[in-house]
C-alpha positions in Angstrom: 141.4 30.3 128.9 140.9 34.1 130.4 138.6 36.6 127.9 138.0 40.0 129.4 134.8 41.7 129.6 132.7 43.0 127.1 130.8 45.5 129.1 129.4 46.7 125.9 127.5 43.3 125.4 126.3 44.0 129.1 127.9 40.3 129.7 128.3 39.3 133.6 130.2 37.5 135.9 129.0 33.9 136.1 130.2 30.9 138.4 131.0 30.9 142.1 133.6 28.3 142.7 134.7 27.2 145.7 137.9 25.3 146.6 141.4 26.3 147.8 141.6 28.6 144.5 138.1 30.4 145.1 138.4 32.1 141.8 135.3 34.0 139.6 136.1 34.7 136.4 134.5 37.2 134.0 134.0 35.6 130.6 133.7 37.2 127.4 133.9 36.9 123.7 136.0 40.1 123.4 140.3 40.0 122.7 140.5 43.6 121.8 143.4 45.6 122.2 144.2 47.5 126.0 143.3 50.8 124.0 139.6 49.6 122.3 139.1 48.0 125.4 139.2 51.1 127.2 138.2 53.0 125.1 134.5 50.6 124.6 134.1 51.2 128.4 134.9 54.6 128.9 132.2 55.3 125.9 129.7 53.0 128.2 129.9 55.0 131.4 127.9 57.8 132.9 129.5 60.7 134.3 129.0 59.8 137.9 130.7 56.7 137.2 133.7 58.2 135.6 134.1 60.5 138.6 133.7 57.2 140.6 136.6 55.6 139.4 138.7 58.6 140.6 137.6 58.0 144.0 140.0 56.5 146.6 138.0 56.4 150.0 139.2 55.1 153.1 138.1 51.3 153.2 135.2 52.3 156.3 133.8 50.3 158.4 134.0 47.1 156.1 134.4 44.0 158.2 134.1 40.1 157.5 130.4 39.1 156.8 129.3 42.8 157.0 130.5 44.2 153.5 127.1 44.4 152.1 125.5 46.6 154.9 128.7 48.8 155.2 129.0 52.5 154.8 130.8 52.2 151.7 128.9 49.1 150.0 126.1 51.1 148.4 128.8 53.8 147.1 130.7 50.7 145.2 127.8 49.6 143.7 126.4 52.7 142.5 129.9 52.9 140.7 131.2 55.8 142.6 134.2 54.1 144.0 137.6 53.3 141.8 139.6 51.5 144.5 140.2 50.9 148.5 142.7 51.2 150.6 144.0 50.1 154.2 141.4 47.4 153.9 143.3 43.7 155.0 142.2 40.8 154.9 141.6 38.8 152.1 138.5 37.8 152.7 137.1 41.2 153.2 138.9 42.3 149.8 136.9 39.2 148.1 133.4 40.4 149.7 134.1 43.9 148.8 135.1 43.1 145.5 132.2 40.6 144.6 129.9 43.8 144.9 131.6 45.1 142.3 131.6 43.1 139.9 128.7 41.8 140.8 126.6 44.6 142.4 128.0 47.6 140.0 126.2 48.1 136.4 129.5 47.9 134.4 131.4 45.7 136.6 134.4 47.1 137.3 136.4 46.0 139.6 138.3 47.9 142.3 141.9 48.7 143.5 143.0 47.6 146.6 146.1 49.7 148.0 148.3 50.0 151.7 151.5 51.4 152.9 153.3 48.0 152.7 156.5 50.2 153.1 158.9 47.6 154.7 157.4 44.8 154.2 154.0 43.0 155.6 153.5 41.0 158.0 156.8 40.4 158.1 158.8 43.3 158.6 162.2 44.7 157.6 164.3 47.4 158.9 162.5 50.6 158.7 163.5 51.9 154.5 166.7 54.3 156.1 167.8 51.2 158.0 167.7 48.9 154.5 169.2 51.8 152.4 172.3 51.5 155.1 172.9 47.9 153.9 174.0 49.4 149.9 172.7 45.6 148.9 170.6 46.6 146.0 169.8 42.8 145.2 169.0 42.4 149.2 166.4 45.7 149.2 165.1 44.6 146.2 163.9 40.9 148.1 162.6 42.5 150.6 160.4 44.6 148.1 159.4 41.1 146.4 158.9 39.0 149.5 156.0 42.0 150.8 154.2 42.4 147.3 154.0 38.4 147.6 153.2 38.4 151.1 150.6 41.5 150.4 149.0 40.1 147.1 148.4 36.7 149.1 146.1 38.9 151.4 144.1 40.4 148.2 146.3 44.0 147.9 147.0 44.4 144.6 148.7 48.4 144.9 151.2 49.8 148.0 152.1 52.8 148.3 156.1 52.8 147.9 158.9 53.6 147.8 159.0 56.7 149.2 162.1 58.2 147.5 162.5 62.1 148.7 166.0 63.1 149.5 166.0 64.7 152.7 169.2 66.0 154.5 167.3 67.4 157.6 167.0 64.7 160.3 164.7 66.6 162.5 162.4 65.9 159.5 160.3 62.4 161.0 159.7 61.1 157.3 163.6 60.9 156.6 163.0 57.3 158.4 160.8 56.2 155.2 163.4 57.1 153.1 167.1 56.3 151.8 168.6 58.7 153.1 170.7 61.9 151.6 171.9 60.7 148.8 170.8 61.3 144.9 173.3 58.2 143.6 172.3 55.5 146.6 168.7 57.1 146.1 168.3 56.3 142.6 169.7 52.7 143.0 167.0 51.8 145.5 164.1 53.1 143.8 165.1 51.1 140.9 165.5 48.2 143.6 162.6 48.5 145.2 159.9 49.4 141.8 161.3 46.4 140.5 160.9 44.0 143.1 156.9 45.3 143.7 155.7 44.9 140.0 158.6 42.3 139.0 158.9 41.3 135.4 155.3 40.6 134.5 152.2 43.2 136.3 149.7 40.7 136.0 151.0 37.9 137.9 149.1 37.4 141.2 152.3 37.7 143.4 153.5 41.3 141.9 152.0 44.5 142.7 151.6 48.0 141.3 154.1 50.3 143.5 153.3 54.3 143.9 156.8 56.3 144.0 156.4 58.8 146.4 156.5 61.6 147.2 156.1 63.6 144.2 158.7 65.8 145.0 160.9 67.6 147.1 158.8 66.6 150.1 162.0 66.0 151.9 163.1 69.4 151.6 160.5 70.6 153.7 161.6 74.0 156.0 163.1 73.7 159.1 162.1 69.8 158.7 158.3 70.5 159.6 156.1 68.3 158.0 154.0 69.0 155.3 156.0 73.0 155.3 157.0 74.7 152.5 159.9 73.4 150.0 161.5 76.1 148.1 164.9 75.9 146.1 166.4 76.3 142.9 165.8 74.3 139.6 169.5 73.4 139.3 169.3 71.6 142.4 166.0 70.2 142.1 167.3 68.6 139.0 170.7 67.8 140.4 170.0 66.8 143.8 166.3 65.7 144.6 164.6 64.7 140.9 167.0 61.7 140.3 165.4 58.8 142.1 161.8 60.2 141.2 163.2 59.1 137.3 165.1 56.4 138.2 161.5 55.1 139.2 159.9 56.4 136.0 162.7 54.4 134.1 162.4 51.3 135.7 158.4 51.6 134.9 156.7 52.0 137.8 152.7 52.4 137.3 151.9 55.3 139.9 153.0 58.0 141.6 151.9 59.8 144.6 151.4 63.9 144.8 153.5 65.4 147.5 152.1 67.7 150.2 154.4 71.2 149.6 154.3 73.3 147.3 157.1 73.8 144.3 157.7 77.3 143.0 154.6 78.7 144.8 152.1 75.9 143.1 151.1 72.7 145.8 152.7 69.7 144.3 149.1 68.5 143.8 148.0 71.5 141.7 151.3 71.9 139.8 150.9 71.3 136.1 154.6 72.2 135.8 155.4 69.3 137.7 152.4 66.5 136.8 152.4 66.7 133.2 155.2 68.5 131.5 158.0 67.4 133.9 156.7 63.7 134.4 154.9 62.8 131.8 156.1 64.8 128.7 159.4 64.8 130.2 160.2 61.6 131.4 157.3 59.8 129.6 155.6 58.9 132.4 152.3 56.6 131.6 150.8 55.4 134.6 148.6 57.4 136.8 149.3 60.2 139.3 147.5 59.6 143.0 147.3 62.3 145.7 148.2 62.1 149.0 145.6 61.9 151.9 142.9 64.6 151.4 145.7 66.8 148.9 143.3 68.3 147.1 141.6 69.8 150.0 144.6 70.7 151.8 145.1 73.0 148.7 142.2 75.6 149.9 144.7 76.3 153.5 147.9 76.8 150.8 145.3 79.8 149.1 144.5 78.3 146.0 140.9 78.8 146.1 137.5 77.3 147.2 136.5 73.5 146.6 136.1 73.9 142.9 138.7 75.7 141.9 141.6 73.1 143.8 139.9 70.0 142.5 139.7 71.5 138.8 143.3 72.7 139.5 144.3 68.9 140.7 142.8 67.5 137.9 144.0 69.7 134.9 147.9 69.3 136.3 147.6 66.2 136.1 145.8 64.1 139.3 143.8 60.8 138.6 142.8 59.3 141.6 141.7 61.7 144.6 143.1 59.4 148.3 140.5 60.2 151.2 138.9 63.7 149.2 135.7 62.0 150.0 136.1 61.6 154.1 133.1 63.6 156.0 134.9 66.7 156.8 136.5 67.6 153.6 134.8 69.4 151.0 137.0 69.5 148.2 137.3 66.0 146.7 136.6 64.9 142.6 133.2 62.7 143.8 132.0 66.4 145.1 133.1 68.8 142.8 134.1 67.4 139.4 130.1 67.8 137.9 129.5 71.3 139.1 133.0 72.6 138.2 132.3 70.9 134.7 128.9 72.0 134.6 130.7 75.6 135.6 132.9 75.3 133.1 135.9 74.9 134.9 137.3 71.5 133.4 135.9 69.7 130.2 135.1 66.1 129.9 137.9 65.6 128.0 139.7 66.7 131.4 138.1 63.5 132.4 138.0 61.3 130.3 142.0 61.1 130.7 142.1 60.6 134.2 139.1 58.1 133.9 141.3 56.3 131.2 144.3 55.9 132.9 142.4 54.2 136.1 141.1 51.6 134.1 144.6 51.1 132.0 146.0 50.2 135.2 143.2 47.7 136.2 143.5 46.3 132.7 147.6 45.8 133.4 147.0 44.0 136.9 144.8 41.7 135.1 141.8 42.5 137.2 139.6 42.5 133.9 140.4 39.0 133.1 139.9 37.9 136.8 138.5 40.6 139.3 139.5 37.8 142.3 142.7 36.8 141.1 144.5 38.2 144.4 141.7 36.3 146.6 142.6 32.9 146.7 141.7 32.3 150.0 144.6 29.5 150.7 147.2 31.7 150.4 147.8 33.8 153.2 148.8 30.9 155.1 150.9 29.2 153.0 153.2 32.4 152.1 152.5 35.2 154.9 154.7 35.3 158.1 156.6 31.7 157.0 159.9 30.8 158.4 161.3 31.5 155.2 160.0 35.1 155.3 161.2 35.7 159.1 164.7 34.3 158.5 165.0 36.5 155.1 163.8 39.3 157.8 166.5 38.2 160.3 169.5 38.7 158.0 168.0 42.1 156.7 168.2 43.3 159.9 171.5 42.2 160.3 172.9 44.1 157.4 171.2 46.9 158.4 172.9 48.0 161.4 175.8 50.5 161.3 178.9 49.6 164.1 179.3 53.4 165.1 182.1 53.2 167.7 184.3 49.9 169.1 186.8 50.8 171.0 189.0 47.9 172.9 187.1 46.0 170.7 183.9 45.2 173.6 182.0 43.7 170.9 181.5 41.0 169.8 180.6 39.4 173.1 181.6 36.2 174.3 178.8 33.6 174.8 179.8 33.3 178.5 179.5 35.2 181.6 176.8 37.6 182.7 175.0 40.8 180.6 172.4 43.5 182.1 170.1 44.0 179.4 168.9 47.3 180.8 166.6 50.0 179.0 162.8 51.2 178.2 163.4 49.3 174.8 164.8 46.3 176.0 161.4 44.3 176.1 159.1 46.4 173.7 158.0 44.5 171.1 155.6 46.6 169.5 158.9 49.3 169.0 160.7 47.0 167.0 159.2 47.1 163.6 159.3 51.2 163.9 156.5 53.5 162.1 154.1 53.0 159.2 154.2 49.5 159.4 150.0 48.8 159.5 150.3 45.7 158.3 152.6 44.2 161.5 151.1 42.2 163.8 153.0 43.9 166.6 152.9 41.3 169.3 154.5 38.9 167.1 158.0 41.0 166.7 160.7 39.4 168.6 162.0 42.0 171.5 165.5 42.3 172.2 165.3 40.3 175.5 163.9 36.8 174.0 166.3 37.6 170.9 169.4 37.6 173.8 168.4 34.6 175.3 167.6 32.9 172.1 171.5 33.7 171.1 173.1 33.8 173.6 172.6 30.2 174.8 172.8 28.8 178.2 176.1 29.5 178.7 175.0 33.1 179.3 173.2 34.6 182.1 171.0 37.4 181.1 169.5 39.9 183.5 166.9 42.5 182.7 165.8 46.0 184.5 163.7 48.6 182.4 166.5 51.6 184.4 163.9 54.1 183.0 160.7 55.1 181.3 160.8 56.8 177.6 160.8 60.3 179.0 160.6 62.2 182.0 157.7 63.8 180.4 154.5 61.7 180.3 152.5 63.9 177.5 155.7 63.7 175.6 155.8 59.9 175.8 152.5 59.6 175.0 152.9 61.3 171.3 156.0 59.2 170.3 154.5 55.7 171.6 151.2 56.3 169.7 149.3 53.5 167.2 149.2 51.0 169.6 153.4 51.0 170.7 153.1 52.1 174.0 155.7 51.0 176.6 153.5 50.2 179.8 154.8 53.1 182.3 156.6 52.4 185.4 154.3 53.3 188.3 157.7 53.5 190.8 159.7 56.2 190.9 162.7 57.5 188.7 165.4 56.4 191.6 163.6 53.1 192.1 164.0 52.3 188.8 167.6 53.1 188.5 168.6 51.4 191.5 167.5 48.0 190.1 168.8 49.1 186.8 172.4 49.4 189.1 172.1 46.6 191.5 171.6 44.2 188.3 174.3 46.1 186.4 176.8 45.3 188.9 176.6 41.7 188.7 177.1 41.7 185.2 180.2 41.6 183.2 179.0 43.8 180.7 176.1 46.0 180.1 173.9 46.5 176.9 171.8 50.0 177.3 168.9 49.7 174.7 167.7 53.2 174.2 166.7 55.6 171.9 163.9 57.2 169.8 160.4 54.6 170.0 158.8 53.9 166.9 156.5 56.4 166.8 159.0 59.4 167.6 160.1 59.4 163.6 158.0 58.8 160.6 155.0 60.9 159.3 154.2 64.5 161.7 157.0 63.3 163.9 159.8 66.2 163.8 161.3 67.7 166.2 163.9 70.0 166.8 166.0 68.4 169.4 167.9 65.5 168.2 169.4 64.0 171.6 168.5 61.0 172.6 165.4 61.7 175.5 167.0 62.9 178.8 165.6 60.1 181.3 167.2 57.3 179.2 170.6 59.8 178.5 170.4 59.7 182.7 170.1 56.3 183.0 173.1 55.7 180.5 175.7 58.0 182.5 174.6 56.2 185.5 175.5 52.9 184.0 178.5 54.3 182.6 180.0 55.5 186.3 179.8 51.9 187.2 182.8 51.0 185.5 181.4 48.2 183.6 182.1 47.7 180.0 178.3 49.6 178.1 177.1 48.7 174.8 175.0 51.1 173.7 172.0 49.8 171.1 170.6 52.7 169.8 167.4 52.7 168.3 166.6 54.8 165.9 164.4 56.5 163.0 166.7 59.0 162.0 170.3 60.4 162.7 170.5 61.9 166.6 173.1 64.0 167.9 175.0 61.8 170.0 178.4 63.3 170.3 178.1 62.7 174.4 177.4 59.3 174.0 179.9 59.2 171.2 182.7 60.8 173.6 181.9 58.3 176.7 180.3 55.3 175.5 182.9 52.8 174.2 180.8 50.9 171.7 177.5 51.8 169.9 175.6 49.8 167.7 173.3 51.6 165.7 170.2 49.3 164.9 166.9 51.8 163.1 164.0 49.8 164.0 165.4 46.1 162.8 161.5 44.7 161.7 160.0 41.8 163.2 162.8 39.4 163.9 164.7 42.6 165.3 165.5 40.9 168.6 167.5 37.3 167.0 169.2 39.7 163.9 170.2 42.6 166.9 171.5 39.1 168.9 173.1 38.0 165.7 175.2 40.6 165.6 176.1 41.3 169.4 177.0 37.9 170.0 179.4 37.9 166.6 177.3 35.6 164.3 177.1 38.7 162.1 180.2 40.7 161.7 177.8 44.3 161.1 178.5 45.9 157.3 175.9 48.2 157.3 177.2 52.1 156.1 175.6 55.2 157.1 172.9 56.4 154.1 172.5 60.0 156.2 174.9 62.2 157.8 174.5 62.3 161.5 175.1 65.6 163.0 177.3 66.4 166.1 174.5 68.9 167.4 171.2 69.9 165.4 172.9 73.5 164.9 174.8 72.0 162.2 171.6 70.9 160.5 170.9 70.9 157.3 174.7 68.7 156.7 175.6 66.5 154.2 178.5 65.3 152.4 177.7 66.6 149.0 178.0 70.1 150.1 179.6 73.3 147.9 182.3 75.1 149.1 182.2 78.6 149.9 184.4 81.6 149.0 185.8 81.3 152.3 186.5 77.6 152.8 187.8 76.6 156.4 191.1 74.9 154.8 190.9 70.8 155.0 193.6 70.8 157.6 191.7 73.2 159.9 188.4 71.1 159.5 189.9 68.3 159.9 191.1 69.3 163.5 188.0 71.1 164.2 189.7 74.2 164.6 188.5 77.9 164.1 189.5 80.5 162.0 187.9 84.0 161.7 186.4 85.2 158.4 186.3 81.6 157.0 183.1 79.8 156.8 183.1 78.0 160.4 181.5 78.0 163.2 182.4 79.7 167.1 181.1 76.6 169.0 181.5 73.0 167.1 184.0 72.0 164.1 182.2 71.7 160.2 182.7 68.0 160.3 180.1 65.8 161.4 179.8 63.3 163.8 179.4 60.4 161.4 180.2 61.2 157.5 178.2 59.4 155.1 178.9 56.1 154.3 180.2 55.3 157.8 180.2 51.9 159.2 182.5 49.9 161.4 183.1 46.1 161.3 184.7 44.1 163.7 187.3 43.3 161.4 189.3 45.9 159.2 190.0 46.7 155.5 193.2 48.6 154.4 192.8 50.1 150.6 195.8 50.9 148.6 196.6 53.7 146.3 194.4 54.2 143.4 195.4 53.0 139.9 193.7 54.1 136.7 194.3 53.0 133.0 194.3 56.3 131.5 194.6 59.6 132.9 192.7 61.1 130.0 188.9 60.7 129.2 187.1 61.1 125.9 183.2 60.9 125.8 183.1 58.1 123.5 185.3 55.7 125.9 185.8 55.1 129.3 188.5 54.7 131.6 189.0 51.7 134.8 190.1 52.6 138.5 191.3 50.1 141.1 192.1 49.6 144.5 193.1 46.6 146.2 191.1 45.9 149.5 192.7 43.8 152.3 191.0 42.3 155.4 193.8 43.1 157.7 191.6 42.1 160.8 190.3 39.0 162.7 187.3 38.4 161.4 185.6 37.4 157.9 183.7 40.4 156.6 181.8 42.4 154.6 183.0 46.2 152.8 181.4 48.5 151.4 184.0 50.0 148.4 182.7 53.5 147.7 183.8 55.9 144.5 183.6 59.8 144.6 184.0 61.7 142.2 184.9 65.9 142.6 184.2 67.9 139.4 187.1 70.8 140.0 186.1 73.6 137.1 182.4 73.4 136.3 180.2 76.0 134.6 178.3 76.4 137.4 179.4 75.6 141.6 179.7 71.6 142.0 179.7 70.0 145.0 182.9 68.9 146.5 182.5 65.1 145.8 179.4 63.1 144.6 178.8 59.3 145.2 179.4 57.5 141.7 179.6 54.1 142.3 179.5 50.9 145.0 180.4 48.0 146.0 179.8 45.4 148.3 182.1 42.9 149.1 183.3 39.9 151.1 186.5 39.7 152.3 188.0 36.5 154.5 190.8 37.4 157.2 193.7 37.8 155.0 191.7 38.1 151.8 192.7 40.6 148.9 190.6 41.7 146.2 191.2 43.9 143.5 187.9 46.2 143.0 187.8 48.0 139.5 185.3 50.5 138.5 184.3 51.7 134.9 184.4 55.6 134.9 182.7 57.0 131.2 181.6 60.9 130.6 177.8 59.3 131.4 179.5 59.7 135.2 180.0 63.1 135.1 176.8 64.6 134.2 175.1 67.1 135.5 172.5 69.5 135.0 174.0 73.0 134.4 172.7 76.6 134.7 170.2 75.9 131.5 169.1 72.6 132.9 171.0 70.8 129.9 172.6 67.3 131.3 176.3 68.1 130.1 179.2 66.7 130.6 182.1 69.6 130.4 185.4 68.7 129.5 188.5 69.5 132.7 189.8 67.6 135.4 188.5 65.6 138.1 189.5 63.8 141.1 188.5 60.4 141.7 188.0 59.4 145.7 187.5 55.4 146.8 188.0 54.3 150.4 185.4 53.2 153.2 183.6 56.0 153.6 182.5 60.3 152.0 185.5 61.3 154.2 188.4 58.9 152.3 191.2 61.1 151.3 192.2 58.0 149.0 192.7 60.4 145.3 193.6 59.9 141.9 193.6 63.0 139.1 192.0 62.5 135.7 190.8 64.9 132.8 187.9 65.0 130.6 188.8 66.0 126.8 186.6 66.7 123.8 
């Protein structure tokens, strides 16, 4: 039987046990309540160690054996660290935490905390690559398989989902996210909290998850990182707040401060947003982390010296202060909290809250009752990087990737003949788990050549040239391959490189070009502002495409590109993110046919980076181009248009090919009129007309025509996937109530108003599949 610790009885921990379990439990006399638990220990600490708990340092140089004499070690046992993070291992988690609760006068134990963003050691697609699968129940595995893959290495706390809309792809970070979308947003935050902490915190296989980033991060200017976010409340509240809830709702235990500012105030500073919006708001209890050195960051934004940011951080609202405490920064809570108290700046009651709420959340991951209950030393083996975990990976991949073009149906390919496997990414395994994923082992990802041959079989002859290097550009290379995913340069020369790219290419029967962005080129401080793929490996693509052969292009990728070129001459593209770990088999999977691809675009991709910021979702103007103009790209003076490209983009969200194909009918509803107290059904019927078994994703828009205030000119309302068998006919129904057609109007009430609306469902944001209903009091 578990007691938790009576600090106030200055009781200790007692008994080392060894075994496969290697557990040390902290016995007590105590069953108090959470509250007069916390409360007993708070009224036991000292200053310093309140501040202490709000400390989140960088884990140091902490390794195996060494945790006693490390940097950090005396720090922890002087009480004046609350938690760790990017520490792995757990062995070093169960040294560092033994001087804790060992070393520390009251005992506490710490948090441990990573960016397990898409999964652990076994890695998914990068989170826009598993938001273009729409399988909420699939995202949500992946989310449980790397809190028990990450809790079996001793990390109790990671630091997603990341959750910012973003609808600017020259933006890096857009490749963390789920793309543009406030509906499909809100679905996979709910997905993704839930699979982290699961039904029950204190079980040793969930974890506490940190919604990120808290807010409007995506929104950032011109799609510069960490740049200003400006924009109006209605669409904050409309557009870029609902997934941030939808994580509140389904309970999740942290959230992370964003870098920007919101209506002048850093996010980490804002009151506005950290305690009336999320916590009197949406009732928000967990506890509110900042980003890497936030606090600090505030000084450059103008807020004021060291004192005056970390007593602003704290009154909005901030707990726990990531990195303030590295060498170089000055403003952090463990440096500042006592002289801006003793300075009158904050109280102790200022404090005493964010003190409280650290140690509510140790007391809801159990760590009270057993400080080493993520350390049992015979797990990672047992449940990290397993067969089972890589072949769950495998199909995530596979229902990832988004078919973008097909034409004369060149995939899938036959399991015969020849293929030229030609391109920098073609045998880079570091690449294919794509950014922020620390915890990879990146030599044990599965390239695309060994996935080929693993596929393909004997009865298929593979040959493989690199045809080019990343860039041109060696400097340039060198910042997108960083972290250890370099692709070893080519010391010959541009033409010798091509000409074995050509003289292998035509012996082939068909040619796959992998290329693209590396890893490194998206993710956090990676924007840019040209969104074409890099020119050496758009050279080596032409060249294979004046051979005459049949190319499949396999673009890799962290966010949307412009690729109208490649879209105009290229007769089949594959779009694959960065697939995870087992990215080579799943990409095999679905070139050879053993997947037919479902995946739908979660992000508009543009047909130049002019056209950026574009998304579906968009208003009209005053001077709408007319849909039959759009629609052929044409131009027409004094309308809203542009001289050089149409208003469309090149891929609409929601789009996705298969290698089969789905005919909808007309829509059918039960009732034309809606009251608020009922609710009305839509269908469609959904044939597979094609060859081939496969997967659809049935997608409902609504358009609000008469609204108080500008509405958008449709807004995703409901999914579904499907499986459809050649021939197969399904009737798909949806449930429309008035709860569907809220939004937040000019006074930020979340109404409902009463007028017509058209209903959309087809395949994709562009279906002009339309049905008419009204809204009455």
């Amino acid at each position: 039987m578990n007691f938790r610790i009576k600090h106030i009885a200055g009781l200790f921990l007692v008994g080392l046990f060894l075994g496969c379990v290697q557990k040390e439990k902290v016995v007590t006399k105590s069953e108090d309540s959470k509250e007069q638990f916390v409360n007993e220990l708070l009224s036991k600490m000292t200053l310093e160690e309140k501040i202490g708990q709000l400390n989140l340092p960088v884990s140091g140089d902490i390794t195996t054996g060494q945790a006693k004499s490390s940097d950090i070690a005396k720090a922890i046992e002087e009480g004046k660290v609350g938690g760790l993070f990017n520490i792995k291992s757990v062995e070093k988690i169960r040294e560092v935490q033994k001087i804790a609760v060992e070393k520390s006068r009251l005992k506490i134990p710490l948090l441990f905390g990573m960016d397990v963003i898409h999964g652990y050691e076994t890695t998914f697609p990068i989170p826009l690559g598993l938001s273009s699968s729409w399988d909420m129940e699939l995202i949500k595995k992946t989310a449980q398989m790397a809190a028990k893959e990450a809790t079996a290495d001793g990390i109790n706390w990671t630091f997603s989902p990341m959750v910012d809309i973003s609808r600017d792809p020259r933006w890096g970070r857009v490749s963390e996210g789920s793309g543009e979308d406030p509906f499909l947003g809100s679905k996979i935050a709910k997905a993704m909290v839930i699979g982290y902490q699961g039904d029950d915190l204190a079980k040793n296989n969930t974890m506490m998850a940190c919604v990120k980033h808290f807010a409007l991060y995506g929104a950032s200017e011109a799609g510069r990182d960490y740049n200003t976010v400006d924009m109006s409340k209605i669409r904050m509240y409309n557009d870029y707040l609902p997934p941030y809830k939808a994580a509140v709702d389904a309970g999740v235990k942290s959230v992370m401060a964003s870098f920007n500012e919101i209506d002048g105030v850093p996010a980490t500073g804002n009151k506005w947003l950290l305690t009336k919006l999320l916590r009197n708001d949406w009732g928000f209890n967990g506890f509110v982390v900042t980003d890497y050195t936030g606090i600090y960051e505030m000084i450059a934004h103008g807020m004021g010296d060291k004192y005056d940011v970390a007593s602003l951080a704290l009154k909005a609202g901030v707990d726990m202060d990531m990195a303030g405490d590295s060498p170089d920064v000055s403003a952090a809570f463990i440096k500042t909290l006592q002289h801006a108290l003793e300075a009158g700046k904050i109280t102790t009651q200022d404090i005493d809250i964010a003190v409280k709420r650290m140690l509510i959340a140790k007391y809801e991951l159990g760590l009270f009752d057993d400080p080493y209950k993520y350390c049992d030393l015979s797990r990672p083996k047992a449940e990290i990087f397993t067969d089972e975990n890589r072949a769950f990976a495998r199909k995530a991949a596979s229902e990832s990737m988004v078919l973008l073009k097909n034409e004369n149906n060149v995939l899938p390919l036959k399991k015969s003949g020849t293929v030229a496997l030609i391109g920098p990414l073609a045998y880079s395994a570091v690449n294919m788990a794509g950014t922020w994923s620390v915890a990879t082992k990146q030599e044990n990802s599965n390239p695309l050549l060994e996935g080929l041959k693993t596929v393909a079989g004997k009865g298929v002859n593979i040959l493989y040239a690199k045809g080019s290097n990343v860039d041109y550009d060696l400097a340039y290379e060198e910042r997108v391959t960083m972290f250890g995913k370099a692709i070893p340069r080519d010391d010959r020369t541009d033409k010798q490189l091509l000409d074995e790219a050509l003289a292998i290419a035509s012996k082939s029967d068909v040619i796959i070009a992998a290329i693209g962005e590396t890893a490194e080129r998206s993710g956090e401080s990676s924007s840019v502002t040209n969104l074409q793929i890099p020119q050496a490996q758009k050279d080596l693509l032409n060249a294979l495409l004046k051979t005459g052969k049949p190319v499949v292009l396999v673009l890799f990728t962290g966010r949307p590109l412009a690729i109208s070129e490649e879209n105009d001459n290229v007769p089949a593209i594959l779009n694959v993110w960065f697939p995870g770990s087992e990215a080579g088999l799943a990409i095999s999977d679905v070139l050879f046919g053993d997947v037919n691809p479902s995946g739908k675009l979660s992000m508009t991709f543009p047909r130049n980076v002019g056209q950026v910021p574009i998304y579906y979702s968009h208003k009209n103007t005053g001077r709408p181009l007319s849909e039959e103009k759009t629609e052929k790209g044409e131009f027409e003076k004094f309308k809203s248009n542009y001289l050089d490209v149409a208003n469309t983009p090149l891929y609409s969200f929601g789009y996705g090919l298969s290698y089969t194909t789905f005919e909808y009918s007309l829509i059918t509803i039960s009732n034309e009129k809606l009251t608020k107290d009922k609710s009305i059904e839509v269908s469609v019927n959904v044939t597979n007309t094609g060859n081939y078994d496969g997967k659809e994703v049935v997608q409902l828009y609504i358009r609000d025509l008469v609204g108080s205030v500008t509405r958008p000119v449709k807004e995703l309302k409901g999914f579904q996937k499907i499986v459809l068998k050649k021939g197969e006919t399904k009737k798909i129904t949806f449930v429309i109530t008035a709860e569907d057609l809220k939004f937040y109007d000019f006074n930020l009430d979340y109404v409902a108003e009463p007028g017509q609306f058209e209903i959309f469902i087809g395949t994709n944001s562009n279906t002009k599949n339309k049905i008419l209903f009204e809204l009455v009091n």
